[in-house]
N, C-alpha and C positions, 0 to 999 in steps of 0.2 A: 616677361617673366625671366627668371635669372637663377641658375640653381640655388638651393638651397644651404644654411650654410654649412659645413663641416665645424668651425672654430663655435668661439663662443659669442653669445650674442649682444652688442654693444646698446643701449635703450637710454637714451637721454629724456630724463624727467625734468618739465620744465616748469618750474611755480612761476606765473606771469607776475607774480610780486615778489617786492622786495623784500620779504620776513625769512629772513633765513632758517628760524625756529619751527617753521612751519614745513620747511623745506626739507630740513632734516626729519621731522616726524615723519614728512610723506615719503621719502627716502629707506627709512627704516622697515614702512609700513609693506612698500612695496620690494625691498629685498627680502623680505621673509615668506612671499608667496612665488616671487622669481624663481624658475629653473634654477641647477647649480651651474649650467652654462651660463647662467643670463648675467650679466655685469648690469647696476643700475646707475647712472651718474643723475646725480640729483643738483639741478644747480638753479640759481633766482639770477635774474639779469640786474645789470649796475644800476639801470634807473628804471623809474617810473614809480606806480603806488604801492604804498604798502601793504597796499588790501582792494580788492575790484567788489566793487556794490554800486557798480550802476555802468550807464555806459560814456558817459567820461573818463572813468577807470580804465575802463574797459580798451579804448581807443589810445589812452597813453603808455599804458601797459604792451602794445603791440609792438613797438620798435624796438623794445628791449629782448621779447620772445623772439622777434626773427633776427635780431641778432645770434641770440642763441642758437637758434637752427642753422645763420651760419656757418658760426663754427665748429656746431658736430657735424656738417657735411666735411671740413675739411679735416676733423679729425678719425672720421668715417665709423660714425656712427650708423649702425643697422635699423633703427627705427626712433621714434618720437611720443613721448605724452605730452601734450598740453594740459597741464593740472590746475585749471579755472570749470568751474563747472558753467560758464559762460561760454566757453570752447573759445576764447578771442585767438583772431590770428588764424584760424583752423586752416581755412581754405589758402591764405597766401603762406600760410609755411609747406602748403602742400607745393605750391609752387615753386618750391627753393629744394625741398628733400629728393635722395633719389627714394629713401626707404617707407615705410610708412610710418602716418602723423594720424593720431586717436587723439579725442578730446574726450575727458571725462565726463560730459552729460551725453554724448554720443554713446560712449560704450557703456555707460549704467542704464540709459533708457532701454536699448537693443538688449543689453544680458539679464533686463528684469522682463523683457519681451519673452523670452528664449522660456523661462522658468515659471510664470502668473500672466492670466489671461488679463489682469488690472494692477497700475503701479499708481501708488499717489507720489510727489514729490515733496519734500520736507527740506525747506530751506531754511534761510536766516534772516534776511529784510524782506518784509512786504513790496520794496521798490522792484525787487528784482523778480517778483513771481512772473511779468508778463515776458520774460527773457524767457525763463524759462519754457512757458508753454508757446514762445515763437519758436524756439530749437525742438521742443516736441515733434511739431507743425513741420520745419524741415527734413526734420529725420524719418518722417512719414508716421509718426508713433503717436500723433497723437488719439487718435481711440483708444488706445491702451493707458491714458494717463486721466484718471478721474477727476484730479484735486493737483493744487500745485497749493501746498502751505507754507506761512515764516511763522517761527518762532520768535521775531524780531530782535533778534540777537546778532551785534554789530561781529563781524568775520574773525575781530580780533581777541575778541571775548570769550573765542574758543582758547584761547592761546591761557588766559585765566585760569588757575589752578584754583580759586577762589571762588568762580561763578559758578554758578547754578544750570549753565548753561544744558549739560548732560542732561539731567530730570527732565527742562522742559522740551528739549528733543524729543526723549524719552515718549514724552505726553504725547504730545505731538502725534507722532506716528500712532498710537494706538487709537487716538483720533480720531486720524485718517484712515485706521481700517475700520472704524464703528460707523466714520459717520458717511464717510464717502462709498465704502463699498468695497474697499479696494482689495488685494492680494497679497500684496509687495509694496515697500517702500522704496525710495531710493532716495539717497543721502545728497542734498542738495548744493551742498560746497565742498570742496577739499580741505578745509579745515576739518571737515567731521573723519578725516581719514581711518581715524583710530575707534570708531564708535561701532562700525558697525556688529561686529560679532557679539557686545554686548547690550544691543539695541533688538537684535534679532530674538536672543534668547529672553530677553522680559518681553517683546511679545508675540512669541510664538509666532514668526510671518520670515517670509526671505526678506534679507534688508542687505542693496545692492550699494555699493559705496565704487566711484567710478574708478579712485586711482589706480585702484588694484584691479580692476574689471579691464581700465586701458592698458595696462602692463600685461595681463594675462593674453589680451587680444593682438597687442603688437608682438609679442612672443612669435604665437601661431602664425600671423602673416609672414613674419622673417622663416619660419620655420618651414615655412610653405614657398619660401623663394618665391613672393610677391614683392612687387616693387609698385610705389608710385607712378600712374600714366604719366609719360611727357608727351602727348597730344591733346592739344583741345585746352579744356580752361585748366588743368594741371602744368600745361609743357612752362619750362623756365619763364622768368619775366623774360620782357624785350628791354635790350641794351639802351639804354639811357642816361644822360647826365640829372641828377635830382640837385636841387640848389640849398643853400642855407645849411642850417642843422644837421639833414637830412644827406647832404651828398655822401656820407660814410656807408650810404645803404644803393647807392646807384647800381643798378645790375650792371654785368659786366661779361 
């Protein structure tokens, strides 16, 4: 543990894709619930996809995020969101920070824990429901999650000012409280960044949206002068030469 900080608090948001449009929404999104201490840097890494719905996505998308975590450790940044509701990367960026690293299905499942004794999950592809209820399953939350639904609406289709896409969310959730049981919603990709307060109010239910849940939660950690374990499976990689591609990522 490490005191606390006095200055302001640095929070690098990291969209594991390449949609910059998307980046900046979630940037906006989450500097309007940020402390006035809190700085948000919102940035998208130079490669990989432009959208994660599956776990190929998912796996190409990683080298570009801990790149990222790289360089806010050397620019010293205070903490981390990973803004995939996939959480990719979680556990090895944890091994690279000293501050802490939130994933947004981690801190929307936990902050819809804290609030409703049941959360249903409302996503976007069918493919990616069992992602989701294996990160339930890790985070230990799964009893609290009834239902994992898609509205089968491709990531980028949020980006559409044309689509329909809102209404069937919309539906969706209310759905998932009729049919499933449930309490609470929770918004199952970072594209839905901007939904939730108008998602909540048609229908009457807390509806947890993670960007802004893991920004709020890395706040408190920094604020609480937590820091990442370096023992055990947290402490730095081991020094090694990586070959190909890949040597620009060699620990060191």
């Amino acid at each position: 543990m490490r005191q606390a900080s006095t200055h302001g608090i640095r929070i690098k948001l990291i969209n594991p894709n390449t949609t910059l449009s998307m980046t900046r929404n979630m940037t906006a999104c989450a500097e309007r619930i940020a402390g006035s201490r809190t700085e948000i840097i919102g940035v998208s890494p130079d490669m990989g996809p432009p959208s994660i719905e599956g776990y190929y996505d998912e796996a190409l998308a990683t080298p570009g995020l801990l790149a990222e975590v790289i360089k806010g450790e050397r620019a010293g940044c205070d903490g981390y969101v990973i803004a995939c509701f996939g959480d990719p990367g979680l556990q090895a960026a944890r091994e690279l920070a000293r501050g802490p690293v939130v994933g947004i299905a981690e801190a929307a499942m936990h902050v819809a824990s804290f609030i409703a004794p049941s959360f249903s999950v409302v996503t976007t592809l069918g493919r990616t429901c069992g992602m989701a209820w294996h990160l339930a399953e890790r985070y230990g939350l799964k009893r609290f999650c009834r239902n994992v639904r898609a509205v089968e609406i491709a990531v980028l289709e949020l980006e559409d000012p044309s689509s329909d896409a809102r209404r069937r969310i919309i539906e969706e959730c209310q759905r998932a409280l009729d049919e499933d049981g449930s309490t609470a919603i929770v918004l199952g990709c970072a594209g839905m960044v901007d939904l939730s307060y108008a998602i909540s109010e048609k229908i009457n239910a807390p509806v947890v949206e993670g960007v802004t849940a893991a920004v709020k939660l890395v706040e408190a950690l920094v604020t609480l002068g937590l820091v990442t374990a370096k023992r055990g499976e947290y402490a730095l990689p081991l020094p090694k030469t990586y070959g190909g591609l890949l040597s620009g990522f060699s620990p060191v």
